[in-house]
N, CA and C atoms as a LAMMPS dump frame, in Angstrom:
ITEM: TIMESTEP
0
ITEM: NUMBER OF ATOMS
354
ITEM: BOX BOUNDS ff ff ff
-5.0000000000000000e+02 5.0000000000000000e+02
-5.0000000000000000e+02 5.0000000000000000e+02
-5.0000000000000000e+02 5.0000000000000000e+02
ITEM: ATOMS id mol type element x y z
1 1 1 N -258.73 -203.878 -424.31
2 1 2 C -257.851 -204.43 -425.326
3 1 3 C -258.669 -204.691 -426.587
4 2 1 N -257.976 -204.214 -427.78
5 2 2 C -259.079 -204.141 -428.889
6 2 3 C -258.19 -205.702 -429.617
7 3 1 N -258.86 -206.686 -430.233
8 3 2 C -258.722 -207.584 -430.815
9 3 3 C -259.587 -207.707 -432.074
10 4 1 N -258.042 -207.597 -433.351
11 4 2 C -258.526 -207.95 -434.591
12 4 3 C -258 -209.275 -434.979
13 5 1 N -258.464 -209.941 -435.968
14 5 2 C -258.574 -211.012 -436.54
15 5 3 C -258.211 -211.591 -437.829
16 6 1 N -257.691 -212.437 -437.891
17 6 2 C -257.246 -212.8 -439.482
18 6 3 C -257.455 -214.269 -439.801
19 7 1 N -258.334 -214.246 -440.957
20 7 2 C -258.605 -215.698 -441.346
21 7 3 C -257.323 -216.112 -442.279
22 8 1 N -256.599 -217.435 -442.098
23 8 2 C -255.613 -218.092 -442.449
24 8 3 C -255.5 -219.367 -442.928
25 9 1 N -255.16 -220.286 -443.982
26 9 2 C -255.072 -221.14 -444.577
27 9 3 C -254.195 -221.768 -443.321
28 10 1 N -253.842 -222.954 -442.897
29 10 2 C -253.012 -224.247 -442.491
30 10 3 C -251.705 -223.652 -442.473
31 11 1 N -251.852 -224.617 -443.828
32 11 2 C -250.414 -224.53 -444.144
33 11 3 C -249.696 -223.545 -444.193
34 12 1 N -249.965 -222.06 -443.976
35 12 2 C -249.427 -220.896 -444.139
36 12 3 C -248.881 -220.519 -442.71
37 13 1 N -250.19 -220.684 -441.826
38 13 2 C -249.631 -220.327 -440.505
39 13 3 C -248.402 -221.488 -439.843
40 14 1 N -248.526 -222.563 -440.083
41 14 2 C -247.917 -223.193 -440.01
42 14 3 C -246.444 -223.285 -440.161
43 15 1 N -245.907 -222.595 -441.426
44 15 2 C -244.986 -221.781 -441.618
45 15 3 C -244.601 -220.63 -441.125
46 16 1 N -245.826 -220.109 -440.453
47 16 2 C -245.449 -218.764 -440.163
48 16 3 C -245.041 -219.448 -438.79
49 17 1 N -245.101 -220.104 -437.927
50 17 2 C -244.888 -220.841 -436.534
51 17 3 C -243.476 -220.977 -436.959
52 18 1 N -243.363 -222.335 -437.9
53 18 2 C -241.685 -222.138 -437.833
54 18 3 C -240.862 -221.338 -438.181
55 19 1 N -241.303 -219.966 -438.246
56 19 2 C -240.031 -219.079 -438.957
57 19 3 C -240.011 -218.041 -437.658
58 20 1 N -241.287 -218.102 -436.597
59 20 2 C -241.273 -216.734 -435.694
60 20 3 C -242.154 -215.6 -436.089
61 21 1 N -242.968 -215.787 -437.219
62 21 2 C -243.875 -214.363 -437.71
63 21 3 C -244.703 -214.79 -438.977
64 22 1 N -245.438 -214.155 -439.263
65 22 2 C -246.221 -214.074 -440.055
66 22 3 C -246.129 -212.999 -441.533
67 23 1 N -246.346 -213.526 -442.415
68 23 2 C -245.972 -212.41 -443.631
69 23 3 C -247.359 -212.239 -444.718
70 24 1 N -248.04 -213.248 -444.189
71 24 2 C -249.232 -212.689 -444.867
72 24 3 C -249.364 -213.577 -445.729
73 25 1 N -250.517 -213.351 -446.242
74 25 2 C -250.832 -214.517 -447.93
75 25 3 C -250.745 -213.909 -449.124
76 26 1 N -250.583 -214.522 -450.239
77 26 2 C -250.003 -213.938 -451.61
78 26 3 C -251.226 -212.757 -451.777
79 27 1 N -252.322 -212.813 -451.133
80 27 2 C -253.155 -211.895 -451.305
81 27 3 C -252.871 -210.961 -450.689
82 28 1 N -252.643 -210.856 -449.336
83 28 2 C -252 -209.498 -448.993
84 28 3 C -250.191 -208.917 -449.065
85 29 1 N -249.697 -210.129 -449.678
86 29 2 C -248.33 -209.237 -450.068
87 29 3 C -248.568 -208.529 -451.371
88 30 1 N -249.699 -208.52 -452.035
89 30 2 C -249.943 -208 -453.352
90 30 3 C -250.647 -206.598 -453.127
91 31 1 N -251.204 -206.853 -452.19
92 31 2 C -251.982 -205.785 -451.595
93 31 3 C -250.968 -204.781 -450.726
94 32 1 N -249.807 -204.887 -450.037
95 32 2 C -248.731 -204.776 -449.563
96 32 3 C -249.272 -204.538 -448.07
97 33 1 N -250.234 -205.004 -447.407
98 33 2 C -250.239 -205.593 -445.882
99 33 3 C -251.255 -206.53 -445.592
100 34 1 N -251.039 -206.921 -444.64
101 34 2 C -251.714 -208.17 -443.768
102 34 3 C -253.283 -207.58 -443.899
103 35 1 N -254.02 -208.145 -444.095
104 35 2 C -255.863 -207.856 -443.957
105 35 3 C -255.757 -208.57 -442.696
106 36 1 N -256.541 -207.684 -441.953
107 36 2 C -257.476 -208.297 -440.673
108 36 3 C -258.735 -207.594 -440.666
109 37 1 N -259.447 -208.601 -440.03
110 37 2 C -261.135 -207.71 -439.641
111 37 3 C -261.039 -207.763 -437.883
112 38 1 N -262.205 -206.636 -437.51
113 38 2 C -262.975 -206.532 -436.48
114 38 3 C -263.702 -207.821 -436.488
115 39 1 N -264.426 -208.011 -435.233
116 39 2 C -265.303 -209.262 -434.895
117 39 3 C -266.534 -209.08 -435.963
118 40 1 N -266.792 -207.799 -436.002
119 40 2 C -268.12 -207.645 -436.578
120 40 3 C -267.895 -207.864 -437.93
121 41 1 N -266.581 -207.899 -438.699
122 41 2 C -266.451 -207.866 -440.09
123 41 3 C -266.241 -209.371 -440.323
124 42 1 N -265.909 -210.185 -439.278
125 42 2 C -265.658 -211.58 -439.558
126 42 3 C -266.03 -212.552 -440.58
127 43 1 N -268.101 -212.343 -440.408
128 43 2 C -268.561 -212.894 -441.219
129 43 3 C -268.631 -212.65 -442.87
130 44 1 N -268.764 -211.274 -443.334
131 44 2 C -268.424 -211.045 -444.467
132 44 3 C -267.339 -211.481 -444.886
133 45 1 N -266.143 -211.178 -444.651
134 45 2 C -265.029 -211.233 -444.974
135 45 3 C -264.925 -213.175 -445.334
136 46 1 N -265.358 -213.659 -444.171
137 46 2 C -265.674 -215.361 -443.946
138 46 3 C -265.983 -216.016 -445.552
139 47 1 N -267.042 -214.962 -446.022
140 47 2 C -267.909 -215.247 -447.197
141 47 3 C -267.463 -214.934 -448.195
142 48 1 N -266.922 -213.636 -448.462
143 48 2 C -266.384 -213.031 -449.212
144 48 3 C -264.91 -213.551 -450.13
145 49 1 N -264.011 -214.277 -449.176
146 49 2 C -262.656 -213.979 -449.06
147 49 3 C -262.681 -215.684 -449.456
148 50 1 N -263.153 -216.559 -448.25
149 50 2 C -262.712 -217.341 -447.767
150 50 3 C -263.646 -219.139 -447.973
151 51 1 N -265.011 -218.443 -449.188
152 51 2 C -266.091 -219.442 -449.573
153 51 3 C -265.572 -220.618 -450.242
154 52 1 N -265.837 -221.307 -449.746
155 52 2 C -265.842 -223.39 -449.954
156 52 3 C -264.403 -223.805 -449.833
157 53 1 N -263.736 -222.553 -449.115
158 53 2 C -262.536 -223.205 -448.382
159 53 3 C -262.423 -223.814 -447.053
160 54 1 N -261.643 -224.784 -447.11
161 54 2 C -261.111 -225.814 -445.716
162 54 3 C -259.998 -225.646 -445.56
163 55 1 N -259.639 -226.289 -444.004
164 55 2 C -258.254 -226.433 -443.272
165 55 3 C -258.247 -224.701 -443.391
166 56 1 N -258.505 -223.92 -442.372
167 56 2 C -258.736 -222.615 -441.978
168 56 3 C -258.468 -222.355 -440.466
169 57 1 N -257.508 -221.52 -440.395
170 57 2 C -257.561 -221.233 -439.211
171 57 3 C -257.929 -219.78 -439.295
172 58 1 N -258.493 -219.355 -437.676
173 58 2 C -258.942 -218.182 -436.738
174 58 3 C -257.592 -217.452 -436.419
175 59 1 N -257.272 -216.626 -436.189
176 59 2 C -256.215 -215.793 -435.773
177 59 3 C -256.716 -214.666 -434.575
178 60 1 N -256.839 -214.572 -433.437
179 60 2 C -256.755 -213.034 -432.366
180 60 3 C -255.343 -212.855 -432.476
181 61 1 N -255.644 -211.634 -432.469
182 61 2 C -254.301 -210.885 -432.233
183 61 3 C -254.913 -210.009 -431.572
184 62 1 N -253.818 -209.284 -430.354
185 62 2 C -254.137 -207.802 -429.595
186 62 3 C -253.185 -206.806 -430.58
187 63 1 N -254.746 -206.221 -430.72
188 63 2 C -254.045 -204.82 -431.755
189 63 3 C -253.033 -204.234 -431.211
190 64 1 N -253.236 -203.547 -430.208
191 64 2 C -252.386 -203.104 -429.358
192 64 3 C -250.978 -203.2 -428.781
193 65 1 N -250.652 -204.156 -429.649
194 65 2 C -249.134 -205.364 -429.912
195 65 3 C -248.483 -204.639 -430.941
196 66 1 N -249.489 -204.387 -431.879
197 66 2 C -249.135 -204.01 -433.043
198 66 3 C -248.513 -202.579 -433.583
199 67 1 N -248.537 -201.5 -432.759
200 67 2 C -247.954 -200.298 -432.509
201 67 3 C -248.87 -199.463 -434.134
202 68 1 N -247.608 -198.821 -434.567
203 68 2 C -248.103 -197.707 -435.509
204 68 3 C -247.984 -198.493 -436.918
205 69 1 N -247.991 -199.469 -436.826
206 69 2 C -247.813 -200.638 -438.458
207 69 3 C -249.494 -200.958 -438.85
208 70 1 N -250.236 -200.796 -437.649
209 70 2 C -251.378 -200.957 -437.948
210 70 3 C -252.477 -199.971 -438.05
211 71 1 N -252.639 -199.965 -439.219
212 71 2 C -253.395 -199.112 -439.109
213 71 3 C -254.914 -199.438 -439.576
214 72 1 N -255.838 -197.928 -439.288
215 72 2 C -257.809 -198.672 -439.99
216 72 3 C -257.66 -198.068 -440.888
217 73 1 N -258.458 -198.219 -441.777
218 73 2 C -258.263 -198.207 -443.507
219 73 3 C -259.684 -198.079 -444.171
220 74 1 N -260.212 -197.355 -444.966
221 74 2 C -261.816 -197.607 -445.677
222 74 3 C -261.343 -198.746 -446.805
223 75 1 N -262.586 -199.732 -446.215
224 75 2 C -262.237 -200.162 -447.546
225 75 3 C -263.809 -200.849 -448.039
226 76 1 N -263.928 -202.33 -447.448
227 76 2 C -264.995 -202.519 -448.728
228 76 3 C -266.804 -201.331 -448.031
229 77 1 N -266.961 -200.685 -448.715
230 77 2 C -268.487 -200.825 -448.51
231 77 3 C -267.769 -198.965 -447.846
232 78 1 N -266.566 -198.499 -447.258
233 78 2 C -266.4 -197.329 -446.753
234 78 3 C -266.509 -197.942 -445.418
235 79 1 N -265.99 -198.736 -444.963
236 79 2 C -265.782 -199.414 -443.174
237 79 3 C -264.563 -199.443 -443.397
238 80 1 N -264.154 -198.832 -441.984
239 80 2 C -262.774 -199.222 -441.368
240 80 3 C -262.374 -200.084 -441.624
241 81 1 N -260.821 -200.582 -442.061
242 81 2 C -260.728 -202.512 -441.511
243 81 3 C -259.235 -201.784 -441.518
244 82 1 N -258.542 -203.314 -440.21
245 82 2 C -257.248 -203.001 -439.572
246 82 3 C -256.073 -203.998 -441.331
247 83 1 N -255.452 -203.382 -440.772
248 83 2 C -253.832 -203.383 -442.2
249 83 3 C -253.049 -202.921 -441.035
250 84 1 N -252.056 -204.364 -441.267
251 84 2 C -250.694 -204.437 -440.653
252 84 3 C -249.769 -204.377 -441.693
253 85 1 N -249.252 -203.031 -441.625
254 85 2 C -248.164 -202.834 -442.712
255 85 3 C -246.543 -203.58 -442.175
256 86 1 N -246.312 -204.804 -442.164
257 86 2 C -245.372 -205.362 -441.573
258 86 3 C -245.431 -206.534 -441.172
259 87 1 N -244.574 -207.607 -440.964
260 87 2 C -244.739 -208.91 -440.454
261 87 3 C -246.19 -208.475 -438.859
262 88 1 N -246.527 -209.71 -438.815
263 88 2 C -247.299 -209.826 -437.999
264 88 3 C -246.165 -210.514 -436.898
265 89 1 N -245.632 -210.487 -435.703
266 89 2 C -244.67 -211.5 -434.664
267 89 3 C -245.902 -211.721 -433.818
268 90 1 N -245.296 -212.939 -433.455
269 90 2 C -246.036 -214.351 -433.152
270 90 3 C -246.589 -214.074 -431.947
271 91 1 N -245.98 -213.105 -431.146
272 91 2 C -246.068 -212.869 -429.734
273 91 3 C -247.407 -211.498 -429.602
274 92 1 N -247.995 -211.643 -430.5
275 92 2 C -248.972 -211.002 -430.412
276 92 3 C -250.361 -211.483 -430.104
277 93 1 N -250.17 -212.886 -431.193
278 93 2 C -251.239 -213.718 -430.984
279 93 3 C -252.004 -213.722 -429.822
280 94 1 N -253.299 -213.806 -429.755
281 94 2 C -253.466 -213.694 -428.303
282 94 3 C -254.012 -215.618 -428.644
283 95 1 N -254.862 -215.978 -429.369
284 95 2 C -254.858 -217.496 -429.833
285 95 3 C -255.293 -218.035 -431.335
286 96 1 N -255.381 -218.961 -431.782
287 96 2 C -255.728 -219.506 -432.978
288 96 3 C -256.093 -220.757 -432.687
289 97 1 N -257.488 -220.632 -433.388
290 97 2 C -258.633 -221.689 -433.259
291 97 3 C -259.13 -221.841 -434.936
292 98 1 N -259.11 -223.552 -435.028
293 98 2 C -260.214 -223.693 -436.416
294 98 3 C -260.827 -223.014 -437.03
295 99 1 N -261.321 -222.996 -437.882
296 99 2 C -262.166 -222.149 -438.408
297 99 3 C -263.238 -223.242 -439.266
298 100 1 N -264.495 -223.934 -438.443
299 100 2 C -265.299 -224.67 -439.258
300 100 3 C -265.714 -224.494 -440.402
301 101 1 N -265.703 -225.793 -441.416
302 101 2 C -265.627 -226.019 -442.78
303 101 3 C -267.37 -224.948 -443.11
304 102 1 N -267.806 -224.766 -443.809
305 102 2 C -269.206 -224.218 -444.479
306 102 3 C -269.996 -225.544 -444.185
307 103 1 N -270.992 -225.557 -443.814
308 103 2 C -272.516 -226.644 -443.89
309 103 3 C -273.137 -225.761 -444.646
310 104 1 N -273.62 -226.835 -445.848
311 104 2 C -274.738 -225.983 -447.097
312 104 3 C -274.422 -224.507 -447.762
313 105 1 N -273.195 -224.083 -447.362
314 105 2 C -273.182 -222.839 -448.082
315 105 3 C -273.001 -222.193 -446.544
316 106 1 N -272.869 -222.431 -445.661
317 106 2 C -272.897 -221.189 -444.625
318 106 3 C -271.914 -221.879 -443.592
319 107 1 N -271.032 -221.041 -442.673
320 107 2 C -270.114 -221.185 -441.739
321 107 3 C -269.969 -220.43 -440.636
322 108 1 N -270.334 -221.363 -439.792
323 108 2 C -270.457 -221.214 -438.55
324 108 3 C -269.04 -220.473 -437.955
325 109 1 N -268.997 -219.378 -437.589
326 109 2 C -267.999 -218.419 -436.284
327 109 3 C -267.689 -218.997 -434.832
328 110 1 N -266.673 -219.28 -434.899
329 110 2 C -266.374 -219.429 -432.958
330 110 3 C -266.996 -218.138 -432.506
331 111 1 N -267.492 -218.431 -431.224
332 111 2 C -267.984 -217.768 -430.437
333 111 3 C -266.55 -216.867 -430.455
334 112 1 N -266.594 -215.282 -429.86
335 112 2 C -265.268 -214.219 -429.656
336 112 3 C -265.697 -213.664 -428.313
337 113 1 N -264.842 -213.128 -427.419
338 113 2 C -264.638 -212.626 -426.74
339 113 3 C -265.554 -210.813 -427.082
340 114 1 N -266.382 -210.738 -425.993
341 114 2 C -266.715 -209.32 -426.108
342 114 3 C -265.438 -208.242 -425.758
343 115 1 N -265.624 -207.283 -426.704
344 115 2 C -264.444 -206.09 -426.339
345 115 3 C -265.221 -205.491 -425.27
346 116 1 N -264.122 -204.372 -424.622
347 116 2 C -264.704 -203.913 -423.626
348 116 3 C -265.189 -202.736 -424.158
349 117 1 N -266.254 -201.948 -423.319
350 117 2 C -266.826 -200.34 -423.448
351 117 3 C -265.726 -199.773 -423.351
352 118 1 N -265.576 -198.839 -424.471
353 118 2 C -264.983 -197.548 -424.307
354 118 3 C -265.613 -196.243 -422.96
């Protein structure tokens, strides 16, 4: 089971709970889909996207939920990254965990689940 990831503000997912789905943040409806990373893209993206922000949540999702809406994409640097062209539904989630605040400039990752060998 391949599991991608999406870093999320609070209050957004939060909303996305009471409505049944997810629609993304003003950043990716502009972009016109959901950004997620691989485990390995986590931390950039962490830095990149998401620096001296709080109240953050973790997102797994099983790709594999996600059918033909998702697709891999080149994007920063010429790496793959997953785009859900479509609501994200809730029932994909596999869980959502915190996402610790930055100490000194740097932020610590929940430990993830290893994928399996192909």
């Amino acid at each position: 089971m391949t599991t991608v990831y999406k870093i999320c503000e609070q209050r957004l997912w939060r909303a996305a709970e009471a409505v049944g789905e997810f629609r993304g943040s003003a950043h990716d409806a502009r972009d016109g889909f959901i950004h997620f990373s691989a485990a390995d893209q986590l931390g950039d993206t962490a830095a990149k996207h998401f620096a001296r922000q709080s109240d953050l949540l973790l997102i797994a999702v099983d790709a594999g939920q996600l059918g033909a809406q998702l697709k891999w994409e080149r994007s920063r640097g010429g790496a793959l990254f997953p785009h859900l062209y479509g609501p994200l539904r809730l029932d994909a989630v596999r869980w959502v965990r915190p996402l610790p605040d930055e100490i000194g400039g740097r932020r610590q990752l929940p430990e993830l689940e290893a994928e399996p060998q192909s």
